[in-house]
C-alpha positions in Angstrom: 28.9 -20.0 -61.3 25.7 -18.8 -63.4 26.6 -15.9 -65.6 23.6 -13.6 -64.0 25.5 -14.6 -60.7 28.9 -13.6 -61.9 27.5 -10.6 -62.8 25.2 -9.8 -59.8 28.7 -10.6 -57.4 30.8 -8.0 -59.5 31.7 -5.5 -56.9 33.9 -2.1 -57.1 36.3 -3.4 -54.5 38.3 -1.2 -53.3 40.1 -3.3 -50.7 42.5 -6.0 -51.7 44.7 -8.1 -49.7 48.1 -8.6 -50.3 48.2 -11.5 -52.5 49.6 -10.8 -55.9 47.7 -11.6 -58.8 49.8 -14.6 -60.9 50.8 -13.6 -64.8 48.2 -16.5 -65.4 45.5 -14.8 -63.8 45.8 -11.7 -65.6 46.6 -12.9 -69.1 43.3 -15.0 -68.5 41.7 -11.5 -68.1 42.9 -10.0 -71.0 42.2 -13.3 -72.7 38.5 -13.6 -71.7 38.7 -9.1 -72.4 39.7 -9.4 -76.0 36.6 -11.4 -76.9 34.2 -8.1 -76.7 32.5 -8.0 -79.4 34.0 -6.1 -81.6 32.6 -4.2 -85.2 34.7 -4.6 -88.0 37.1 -6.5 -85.8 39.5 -3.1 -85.0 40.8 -4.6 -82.1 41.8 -1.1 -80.9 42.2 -2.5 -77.1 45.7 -1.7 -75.6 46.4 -3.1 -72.2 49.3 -2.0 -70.1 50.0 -4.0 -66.9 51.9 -1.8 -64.7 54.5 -2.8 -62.3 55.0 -1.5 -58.4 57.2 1.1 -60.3 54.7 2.3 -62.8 51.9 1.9 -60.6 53.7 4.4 -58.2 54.8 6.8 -61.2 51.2 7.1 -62.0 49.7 7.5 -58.4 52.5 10.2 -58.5 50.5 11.8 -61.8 47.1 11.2 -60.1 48.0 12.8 -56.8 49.8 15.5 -58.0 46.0 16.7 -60.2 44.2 16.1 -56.3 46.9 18.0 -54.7 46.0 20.9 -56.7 42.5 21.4 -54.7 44.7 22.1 -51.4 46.0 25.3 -50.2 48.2 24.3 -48.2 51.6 23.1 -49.7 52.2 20.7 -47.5 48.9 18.8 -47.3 48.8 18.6 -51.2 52.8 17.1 -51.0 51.4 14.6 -48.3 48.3 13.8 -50.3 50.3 13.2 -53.6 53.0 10.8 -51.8 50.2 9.1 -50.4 48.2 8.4 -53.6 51.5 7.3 -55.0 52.0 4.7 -52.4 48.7 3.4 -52.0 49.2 2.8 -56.7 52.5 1.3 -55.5 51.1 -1.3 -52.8 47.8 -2.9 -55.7 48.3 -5.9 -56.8 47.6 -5.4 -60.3 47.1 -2.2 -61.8 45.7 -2.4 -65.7 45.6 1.0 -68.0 43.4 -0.4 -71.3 43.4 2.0 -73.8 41.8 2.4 -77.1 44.0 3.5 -80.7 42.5 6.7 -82.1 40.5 6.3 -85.4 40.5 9.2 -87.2 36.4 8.3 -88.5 34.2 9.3 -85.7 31.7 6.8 -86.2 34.9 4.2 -85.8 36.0 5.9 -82.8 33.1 5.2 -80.9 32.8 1.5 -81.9 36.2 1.2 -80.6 35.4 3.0 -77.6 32.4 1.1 -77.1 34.9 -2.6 -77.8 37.1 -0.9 -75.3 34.2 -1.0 -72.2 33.2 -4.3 -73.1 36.2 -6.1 -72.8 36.5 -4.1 -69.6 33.1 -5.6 -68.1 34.9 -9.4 -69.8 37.6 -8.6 -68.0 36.0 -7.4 -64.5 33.5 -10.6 -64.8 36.1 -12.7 -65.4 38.2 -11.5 -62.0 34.6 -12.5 -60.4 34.5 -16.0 -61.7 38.3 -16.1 -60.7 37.6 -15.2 -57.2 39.2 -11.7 -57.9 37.9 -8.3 -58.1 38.4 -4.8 -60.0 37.9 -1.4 -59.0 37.5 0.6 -62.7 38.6 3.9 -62.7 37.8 6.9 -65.2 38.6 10.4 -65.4 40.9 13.4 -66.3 43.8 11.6 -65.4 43.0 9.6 -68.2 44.5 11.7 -70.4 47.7 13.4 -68.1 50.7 13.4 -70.3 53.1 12.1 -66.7 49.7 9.5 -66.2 50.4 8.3 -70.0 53.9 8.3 -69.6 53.8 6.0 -66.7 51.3 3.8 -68.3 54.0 4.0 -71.6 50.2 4.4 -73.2 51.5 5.3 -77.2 50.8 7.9 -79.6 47.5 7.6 -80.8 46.5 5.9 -78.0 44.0 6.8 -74.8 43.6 5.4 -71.6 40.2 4.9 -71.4 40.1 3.3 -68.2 42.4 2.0 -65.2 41.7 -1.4 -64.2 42.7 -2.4 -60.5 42.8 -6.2 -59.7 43.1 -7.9 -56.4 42.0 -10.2 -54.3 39.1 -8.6 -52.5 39.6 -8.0 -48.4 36.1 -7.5 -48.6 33.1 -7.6 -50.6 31.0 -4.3 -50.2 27.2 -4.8 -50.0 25.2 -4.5 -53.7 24.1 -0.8 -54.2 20.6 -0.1 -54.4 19.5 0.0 -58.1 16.4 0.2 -59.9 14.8 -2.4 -61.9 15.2 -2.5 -65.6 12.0 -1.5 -65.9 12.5 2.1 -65.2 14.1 2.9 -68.0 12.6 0.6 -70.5 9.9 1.5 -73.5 8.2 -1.4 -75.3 7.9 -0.3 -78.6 5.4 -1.8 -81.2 
């Protein structure tokens, strides 16, 4: 498949079926991820596969921060065991984080290296007949999130990367041409 292709069938899918997603698959993602380009070749990617256990520890972490938006105690325990189980039940769940710099400029090439090899990775799933849902957010930095992940010291998640075999393919969102947002410049 065409690259533009690839890239125009990437999808947040947030569906999978139940098949697992083979060690081969995902060391080809993490593979095809760790040729982002790169300045000054830091390699400050850190990928973390995380098994059904992990995964679960995690959606633990996760729902216990949207459990805190309910009143009612028994809502936000049924919400939190839910989130956990649903992290428990993905067929692949990947936390990539990024090894602090302690030069700014260096942190954000890093950062920037990071998200890259998460769009190789993610266009990769495509071309594999997989897809990824990429998640972002305060969790990110949870100290029972990182401890689940087993993310180190001088480390941050960046991202959470699930993979799966989509059960469906949601339709392509509406987005606006390049050309909004481009300025010719002599």
């Amino acid at each position: 498949m065409p690259i533009p292709e690839i890239i125009e069938q990437r999808r947040s899918i947030k569906k999978f079926t139940d098949r697992a997603v083979t060690r081969a698959e995902i060391e080809t993602l993490l593979d095809a991820a760790i040729l982002a380009p790169n300045h000054r070749l830091t390699r400050p990617w850190r990928f973390y596969v995380l098994g059904p256990a992990s995964r679960y520890a995690y959606g633990l972490a996760l729902g216990e921060r949207k459990a805190r938006n309910l009143s009612d105690p028994k809502a936000a325990g049924t919400l939190r065991d839910t989130v956990a189980a649903e992290h428990r039940q993905l067929p692949c769940m990947i936390a990539v984080a990024v090894v602090h710099h302690d030069n700014p400029e260096i942190g954000e090439e890093d950062y920037a290296a990071a998200m890259m090899a998460i769009e190789n990775l993610a266009l990769t799933a495509v071309a594999l007949g997989l897809g990824t849902h990429i998640k972002t957010g305060g969790v990110m930095g949870d100290a029972a999130a990182r401890a689940a992940a087993r993310v180190g010291d001088g480390e941050r998640i960046v991202a959470i990367v699930n993979v799966g075999e989509p059960a469906e393919l949601p339709p392509p969102k509406k987005r606006e041409p390049a050309r909004s947002f481009t300025t010719w410049c002599d």
